[in-house]
KEVEXVEX-57194 format. One line per field, with one value per residue (C-alpha): residue in one letter; x, y, z; residue number from 1. Coordinates in nm, 2 decimals, always signed. Example, Ala and Ser with C-alpha at 12.3 -4.5 7.8 and 13.67 -1.06 7.14 Angstrom:
<recs>
resn A, S
X +1.23, +1.37
Y -0.45, -0.11
Z +0.78, +0.71
resi 1, 2
</recs>
This chain:
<recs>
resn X, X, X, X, X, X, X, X, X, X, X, X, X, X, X, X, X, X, X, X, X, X, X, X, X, X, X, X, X, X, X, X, X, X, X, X, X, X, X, X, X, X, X, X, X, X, X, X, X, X, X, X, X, X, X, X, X, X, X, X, X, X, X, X, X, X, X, X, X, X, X, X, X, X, X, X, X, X, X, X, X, X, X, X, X, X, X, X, X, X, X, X, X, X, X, X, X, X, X, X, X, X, X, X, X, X, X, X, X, X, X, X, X, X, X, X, X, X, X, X, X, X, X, X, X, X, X, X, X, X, X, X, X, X, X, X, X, X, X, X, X, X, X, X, X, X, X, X, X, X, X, X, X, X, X, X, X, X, X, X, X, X, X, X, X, X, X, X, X, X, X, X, X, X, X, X, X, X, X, X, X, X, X, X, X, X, X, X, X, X, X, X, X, X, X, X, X, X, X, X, X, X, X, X, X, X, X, X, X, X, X, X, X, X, X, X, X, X, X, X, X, X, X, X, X, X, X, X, X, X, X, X, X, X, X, X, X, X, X, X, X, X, X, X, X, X, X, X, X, X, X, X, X, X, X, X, X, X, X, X, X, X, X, X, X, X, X, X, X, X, X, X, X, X, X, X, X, X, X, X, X, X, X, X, X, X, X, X, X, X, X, X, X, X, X, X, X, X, X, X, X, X, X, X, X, X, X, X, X, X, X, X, X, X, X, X, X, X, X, X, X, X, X, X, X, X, X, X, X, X, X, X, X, X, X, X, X, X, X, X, X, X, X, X, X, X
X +0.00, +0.14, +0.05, +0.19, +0.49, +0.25, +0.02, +0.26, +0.30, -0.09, -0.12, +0.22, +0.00, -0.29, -0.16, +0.12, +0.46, +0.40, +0.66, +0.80, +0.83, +1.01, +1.05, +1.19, +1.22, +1.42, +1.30, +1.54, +1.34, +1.09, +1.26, +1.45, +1.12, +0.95, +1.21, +1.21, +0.85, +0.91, +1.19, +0.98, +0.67, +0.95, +1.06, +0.70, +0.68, +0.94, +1.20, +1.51, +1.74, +1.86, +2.11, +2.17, +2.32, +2.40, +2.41, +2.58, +2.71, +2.98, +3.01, +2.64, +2.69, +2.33, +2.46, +2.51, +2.21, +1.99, +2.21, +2.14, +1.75, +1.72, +1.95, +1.80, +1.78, +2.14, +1.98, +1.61, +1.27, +1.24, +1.50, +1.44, +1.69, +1.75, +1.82, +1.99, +1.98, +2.14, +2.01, +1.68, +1.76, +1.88, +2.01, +1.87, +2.04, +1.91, +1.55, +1.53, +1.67, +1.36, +1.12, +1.24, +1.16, +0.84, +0.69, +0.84, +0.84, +1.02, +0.79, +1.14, +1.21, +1.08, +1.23, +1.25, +1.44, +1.55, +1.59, +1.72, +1.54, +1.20, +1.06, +0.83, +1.16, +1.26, +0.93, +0.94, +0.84, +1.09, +0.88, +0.57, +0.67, +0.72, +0.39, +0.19, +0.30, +0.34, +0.36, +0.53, +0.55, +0.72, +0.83, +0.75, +0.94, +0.73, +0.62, +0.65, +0.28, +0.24, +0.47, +0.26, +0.01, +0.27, +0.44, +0.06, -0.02, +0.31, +0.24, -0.09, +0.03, +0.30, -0.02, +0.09, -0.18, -0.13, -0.26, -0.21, -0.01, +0.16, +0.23, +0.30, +0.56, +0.73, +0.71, +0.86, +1.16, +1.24, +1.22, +1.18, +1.47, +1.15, +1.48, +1.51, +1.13, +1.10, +1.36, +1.15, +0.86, +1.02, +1.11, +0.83, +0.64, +0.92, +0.86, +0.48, +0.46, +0.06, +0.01, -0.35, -0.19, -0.26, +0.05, -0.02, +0.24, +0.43, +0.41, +0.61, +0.87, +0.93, +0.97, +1.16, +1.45, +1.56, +1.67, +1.66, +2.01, +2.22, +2.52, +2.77, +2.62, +2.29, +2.43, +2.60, +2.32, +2.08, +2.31, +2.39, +1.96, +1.92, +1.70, +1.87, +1.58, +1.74, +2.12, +2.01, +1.84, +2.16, +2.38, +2.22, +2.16, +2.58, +2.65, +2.43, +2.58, +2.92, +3.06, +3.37, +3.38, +3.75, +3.63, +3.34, +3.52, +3.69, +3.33, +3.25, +3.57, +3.52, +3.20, +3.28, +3.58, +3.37, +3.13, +3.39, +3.51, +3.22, +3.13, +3.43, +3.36, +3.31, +3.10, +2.91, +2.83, +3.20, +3.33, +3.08, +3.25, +3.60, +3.47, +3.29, +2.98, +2.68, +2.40, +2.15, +2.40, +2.45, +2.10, +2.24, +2.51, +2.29, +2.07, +2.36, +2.54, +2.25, +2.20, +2.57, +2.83, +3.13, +3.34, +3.10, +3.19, +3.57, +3.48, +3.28, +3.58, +3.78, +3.56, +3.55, +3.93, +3.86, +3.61, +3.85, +4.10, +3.89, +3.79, +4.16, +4.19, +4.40, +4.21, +4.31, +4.23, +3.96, +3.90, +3.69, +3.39, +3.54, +3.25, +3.35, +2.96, +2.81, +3.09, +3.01, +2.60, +2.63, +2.90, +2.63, +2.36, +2.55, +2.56, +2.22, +2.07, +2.22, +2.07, +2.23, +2.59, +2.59, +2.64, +3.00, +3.05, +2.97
Y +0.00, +0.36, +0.64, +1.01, +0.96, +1.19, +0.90, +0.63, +0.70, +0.68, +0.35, +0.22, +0.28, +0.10, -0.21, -0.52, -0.46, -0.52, -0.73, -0.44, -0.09, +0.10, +0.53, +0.75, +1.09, +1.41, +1.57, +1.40, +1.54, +1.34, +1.08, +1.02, +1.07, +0.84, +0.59, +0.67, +0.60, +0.26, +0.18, +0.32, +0.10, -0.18, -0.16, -0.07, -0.43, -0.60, -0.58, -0.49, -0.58, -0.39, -0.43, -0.16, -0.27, +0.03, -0.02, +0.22, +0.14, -0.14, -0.16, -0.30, -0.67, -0.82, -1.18, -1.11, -0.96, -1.21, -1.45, -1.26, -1.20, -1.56, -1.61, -1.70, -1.44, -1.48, -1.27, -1.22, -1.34, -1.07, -0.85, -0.53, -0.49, -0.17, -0.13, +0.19, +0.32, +0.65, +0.66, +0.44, +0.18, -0.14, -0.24, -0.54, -0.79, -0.55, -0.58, -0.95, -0.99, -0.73, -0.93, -1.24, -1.18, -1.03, -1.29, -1.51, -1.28, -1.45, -1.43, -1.30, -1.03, -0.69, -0.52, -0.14, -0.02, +0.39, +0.57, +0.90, +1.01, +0.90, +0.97, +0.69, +0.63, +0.47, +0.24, -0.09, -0.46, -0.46, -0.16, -0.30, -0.63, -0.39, -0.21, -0.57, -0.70, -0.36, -0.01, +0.27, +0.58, +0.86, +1.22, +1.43, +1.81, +2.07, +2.34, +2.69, +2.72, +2.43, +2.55, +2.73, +2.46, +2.20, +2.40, +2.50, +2.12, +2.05, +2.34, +2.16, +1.83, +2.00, +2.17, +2.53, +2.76, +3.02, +3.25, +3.20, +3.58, +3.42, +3.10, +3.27, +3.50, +3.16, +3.02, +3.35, +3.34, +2.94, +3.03, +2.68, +2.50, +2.25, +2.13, +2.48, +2.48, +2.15, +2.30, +2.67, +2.43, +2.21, +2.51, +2.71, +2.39, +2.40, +2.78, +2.76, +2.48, +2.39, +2.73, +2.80, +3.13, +3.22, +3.33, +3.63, +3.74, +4.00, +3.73, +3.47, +3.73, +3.79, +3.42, +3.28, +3.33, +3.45, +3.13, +3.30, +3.40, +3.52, +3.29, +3.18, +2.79, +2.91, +3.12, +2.85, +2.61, +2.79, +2.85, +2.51, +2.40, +2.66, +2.93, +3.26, +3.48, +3.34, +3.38, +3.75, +3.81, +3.67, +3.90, +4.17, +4.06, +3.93, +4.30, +4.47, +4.25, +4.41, +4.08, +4.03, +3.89, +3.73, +3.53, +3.41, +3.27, +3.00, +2.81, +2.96, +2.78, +2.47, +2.37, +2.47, +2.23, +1.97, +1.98, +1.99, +1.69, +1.56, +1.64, +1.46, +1.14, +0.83, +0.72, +0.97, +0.75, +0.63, +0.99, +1.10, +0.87, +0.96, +1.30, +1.22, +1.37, +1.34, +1.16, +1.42, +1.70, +1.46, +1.57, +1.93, +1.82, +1.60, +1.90, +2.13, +1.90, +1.85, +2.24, +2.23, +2.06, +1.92, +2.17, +2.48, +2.37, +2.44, +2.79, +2.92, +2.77, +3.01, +3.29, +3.24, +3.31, +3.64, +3.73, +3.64, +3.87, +4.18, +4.16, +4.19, +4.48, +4.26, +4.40, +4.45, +4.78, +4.77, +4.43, +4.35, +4.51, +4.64, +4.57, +4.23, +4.17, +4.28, +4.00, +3.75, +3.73, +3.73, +3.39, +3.25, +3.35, +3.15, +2.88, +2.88, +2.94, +2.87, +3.14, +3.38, +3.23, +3.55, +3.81, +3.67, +3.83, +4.19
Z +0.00, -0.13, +0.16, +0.24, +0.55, +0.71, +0.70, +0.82, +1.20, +1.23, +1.03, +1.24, +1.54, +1.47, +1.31, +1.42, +1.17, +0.83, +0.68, +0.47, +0.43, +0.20, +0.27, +0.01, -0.09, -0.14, +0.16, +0.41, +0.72, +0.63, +0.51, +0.85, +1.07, +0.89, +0.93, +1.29, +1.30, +1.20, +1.44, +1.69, +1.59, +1.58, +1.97, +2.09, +1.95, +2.15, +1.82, +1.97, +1.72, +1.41, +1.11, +0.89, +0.52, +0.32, -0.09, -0.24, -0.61, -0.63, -0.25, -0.24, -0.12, -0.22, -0.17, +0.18, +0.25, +0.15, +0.33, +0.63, +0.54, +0.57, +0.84, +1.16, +1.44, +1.74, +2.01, +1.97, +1.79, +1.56, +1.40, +1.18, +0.89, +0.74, +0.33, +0.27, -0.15, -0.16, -0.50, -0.49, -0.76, -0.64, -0.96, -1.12, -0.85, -0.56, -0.73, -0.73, -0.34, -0.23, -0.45, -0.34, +0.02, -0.05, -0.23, +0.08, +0.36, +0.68, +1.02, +1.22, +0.98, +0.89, +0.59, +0.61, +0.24, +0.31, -0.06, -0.10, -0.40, -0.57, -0.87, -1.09, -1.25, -0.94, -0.86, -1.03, -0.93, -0.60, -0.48, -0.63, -0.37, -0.09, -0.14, -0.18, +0.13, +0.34, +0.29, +0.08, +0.21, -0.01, +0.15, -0.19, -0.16, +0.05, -0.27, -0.11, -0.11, +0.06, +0.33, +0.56, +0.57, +0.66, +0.95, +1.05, +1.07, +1.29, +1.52, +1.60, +1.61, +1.93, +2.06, +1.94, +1.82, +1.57, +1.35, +0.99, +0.98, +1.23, +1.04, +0.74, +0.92, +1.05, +0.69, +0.56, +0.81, +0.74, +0.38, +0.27, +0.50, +0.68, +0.92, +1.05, +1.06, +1.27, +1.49, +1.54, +1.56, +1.85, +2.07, +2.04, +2.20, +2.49, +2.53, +2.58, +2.78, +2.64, +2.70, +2.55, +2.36, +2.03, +1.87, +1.66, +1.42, +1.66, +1.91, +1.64, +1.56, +1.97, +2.00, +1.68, +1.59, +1.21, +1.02, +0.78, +0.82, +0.48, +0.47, +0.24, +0.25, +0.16, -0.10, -0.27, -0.25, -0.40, -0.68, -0.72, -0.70, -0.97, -0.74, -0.93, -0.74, -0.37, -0.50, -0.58, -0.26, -0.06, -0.23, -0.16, +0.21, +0.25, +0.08, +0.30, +0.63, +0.53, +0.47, +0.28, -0.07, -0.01, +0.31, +0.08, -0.19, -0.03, +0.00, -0.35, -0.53, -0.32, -0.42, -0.80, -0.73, -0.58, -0.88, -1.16, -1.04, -1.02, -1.40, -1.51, -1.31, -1.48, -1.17, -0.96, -0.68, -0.64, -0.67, -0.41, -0.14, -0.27, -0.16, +0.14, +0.00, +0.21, +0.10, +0.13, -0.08, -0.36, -0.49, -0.50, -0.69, -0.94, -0.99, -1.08, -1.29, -1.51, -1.60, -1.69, -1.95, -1.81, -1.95, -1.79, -1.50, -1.51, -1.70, -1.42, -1.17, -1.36, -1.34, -0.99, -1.00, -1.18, -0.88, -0.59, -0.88, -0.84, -0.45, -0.40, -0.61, -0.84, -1.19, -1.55, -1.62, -1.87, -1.91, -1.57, -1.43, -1.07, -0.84, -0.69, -0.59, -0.89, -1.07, -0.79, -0.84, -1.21, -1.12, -0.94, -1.12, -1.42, -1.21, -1.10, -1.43, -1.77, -1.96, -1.72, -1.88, -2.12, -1.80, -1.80, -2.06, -2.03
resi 1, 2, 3, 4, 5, 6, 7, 8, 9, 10, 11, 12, 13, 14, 15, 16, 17, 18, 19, 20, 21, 22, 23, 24, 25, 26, 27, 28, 29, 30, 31, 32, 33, 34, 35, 36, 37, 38, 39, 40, 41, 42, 43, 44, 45, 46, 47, 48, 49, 50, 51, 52, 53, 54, 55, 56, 57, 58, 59, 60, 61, 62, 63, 64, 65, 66, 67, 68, 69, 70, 71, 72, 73, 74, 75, 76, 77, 78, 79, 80, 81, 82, 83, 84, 85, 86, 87, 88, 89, 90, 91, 92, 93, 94, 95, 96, 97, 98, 99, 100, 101, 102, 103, 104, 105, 106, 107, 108, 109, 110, 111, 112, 113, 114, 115, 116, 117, 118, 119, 120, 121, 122, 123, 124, 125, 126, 127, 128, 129, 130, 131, 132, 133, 134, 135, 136, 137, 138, 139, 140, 141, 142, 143, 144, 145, 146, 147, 148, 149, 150, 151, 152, 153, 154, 155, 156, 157, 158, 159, 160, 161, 162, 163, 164, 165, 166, 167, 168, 169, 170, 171, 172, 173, 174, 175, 176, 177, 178, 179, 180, 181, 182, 183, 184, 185, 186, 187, 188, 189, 190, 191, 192, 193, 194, 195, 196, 197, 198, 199, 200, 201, 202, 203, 204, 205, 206, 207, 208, 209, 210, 211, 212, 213, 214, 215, 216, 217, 218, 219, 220, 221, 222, 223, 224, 225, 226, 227, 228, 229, 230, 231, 232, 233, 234, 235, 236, 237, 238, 239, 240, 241, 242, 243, 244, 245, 246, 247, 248, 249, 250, 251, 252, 253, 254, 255, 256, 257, 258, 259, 260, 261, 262, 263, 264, 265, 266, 267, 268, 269, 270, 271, 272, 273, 274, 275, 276, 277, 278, 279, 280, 281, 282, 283, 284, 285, 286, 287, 288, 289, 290, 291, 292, 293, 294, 295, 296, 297, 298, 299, 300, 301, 302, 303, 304, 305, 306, 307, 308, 309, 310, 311, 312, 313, 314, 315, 316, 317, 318, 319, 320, 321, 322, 323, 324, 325, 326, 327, 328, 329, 330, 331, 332, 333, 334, 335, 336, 337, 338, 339, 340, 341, 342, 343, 344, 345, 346
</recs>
């Protein structure tokens, strides 16, 4: 069965363990809670021990997970085994070990598969096994409309109550980051204490905190996830901080690094642990390199050297424009978008 993850603790609660679950999705928040709301469901039900198996491209042993999927449990009755795919596509050997189990499912074991990206690219007759014989729960991106409903919904759920000015003002602050939402969420339930208060929207800003914050990291990653409005607006708020365009570039020229390597990788997922890339960036990078050719990638690294050039006053007299800022946003607005390549240029 195929639900929302904001369906799956309420189904975990009312039912024994399903043989199988399988949660995926971009939107690792949700991801990871509904994962936890499994593990949670699993010890509520006397399941107190856990293997984790993480397949990631040529490292992925399925032989020996299915050896140990049919294994029978050392220390307890029941065991819960965790399938981690980075990428959320077992392969075709990965596929036929999910299946297998499903169509068999042992009464000791329950199977809980974590993906890190979902589209209907991804599904096929593995998840089509899970869903048969348990549940598939996928953590779709929060849409910026749909933001304020969704922090309204967990404000509720923590017994906060709030205006929707006031909702809208937290989902204006968090712009879009639902981990620095959760967070605001979490501490305004400490703060209040199941206060009955109605938080109105001077109330919010008295209580939350601005995570909202302009910052180099953010900066980059909403060039890199091709959002040229957000890389404009963090300019602007960086140049109006009084930040430093030199103490910025370092992150800038790293990440350009990071992803020019990555364009000229014969394998991404191998290159990403040569890197010690994070799971949950590697969509970032996947998103970038797909606006860009390989060899973009090392022009705009070299741009960026002309950048870090004219911050330190280090220009060719008419050749370079000599406002490091205004070179800077049009960089990452190249980045971000490729029709913005021409600003360059002039």
């Amino acid at each position: 069965m195929e639900l929302g993850v904001d369906r799956l603790a309420g189904q975990l609660a009312h039912e024994p363990l399903r043989p199988a679950y399988l949660v995926a999705g971009s939107e690792m928040l949700l991801v990871l809670e509904a994962a936890d709301a499994v593990r949670a469901a699993a010890r509520a039900q006397g399941i107190a021990e856990r293997e984790v198996h993480d397949m990631e491209g040529r490292d992925a042993d399925w032989a020996a997970l299915e050896a140990s999927l049919h294994a029978p449990s050392l220390f307890a009755s029941q065991r819960l085994v965790e399938v981690r795919l980075p990428t959320g596509k077992p392969g075709a050997e990965g596929g036929k070990a999910i299946a297998a189990f499903c169509a068999v499912p042992p009464p000791d074991v329950v199977l809980l598969v974590i993906a890190g990206e979902w589209s209907k690219a991804h599904a096929g007759k593995w998840s089509e096994a899970i869903a048969k014989v348990g549940h598939v729960a996928v953590a779709w991106p929060v849409k910026p409309h749909e933001l304020a409903g969704w922090i309204g919904a967990r404000l509720r759920s923590r017994g906060v109550k709030a205006t929707p000015d006031a909702v809208a003002r937290l989902a204006q602050r968090v712009e879009g980051n639902l981990l620095a939402a959760a967070q605001e969420v979490d501490k305004l339930a400490l703060l209040l204490q199941g206060q009955a208060e109605v938080l109105d929207a001077g109330r919010m800003d008295a209580l939350v905190a601005d995570s909202a914050r302009f910052d180099v990291f953010r900066l980059v990653d909403a060039a890199l996830n091709g959002q040229p409005a957000q890389v404009s607006r963090i300019v602007a708020g960086l140049r109006a901080e009084g930040e430093a365009i030199p103490a910025l570039m370092g992150m800038v020229v790293k990440e350009l690094n990071t992803v020019a390597a990555l364009a000229r990788a014969r394998n991404f997922a191998a290159e990403c642990k040569a890197l010690r890339i994070w799971d949950s960036k590697q969509a970032v990078y996947k998103r970038a390199l797909a606006r860009h050719a390989p060899e973009r990638w090392q022009a705009l690294l070299v741009a960026a050297g002309g950048v870090d050039r004219i911050s330190k006053g280090r220009v060719r007299p008419g050749r370079e424009t000599h406002d490091a800022w205004v070179q800077l946003e049009r960089l990452l607005l190249a980045v971000a978008d490729k029709g913005a390549l021409r600003l360059l240029a002039s």
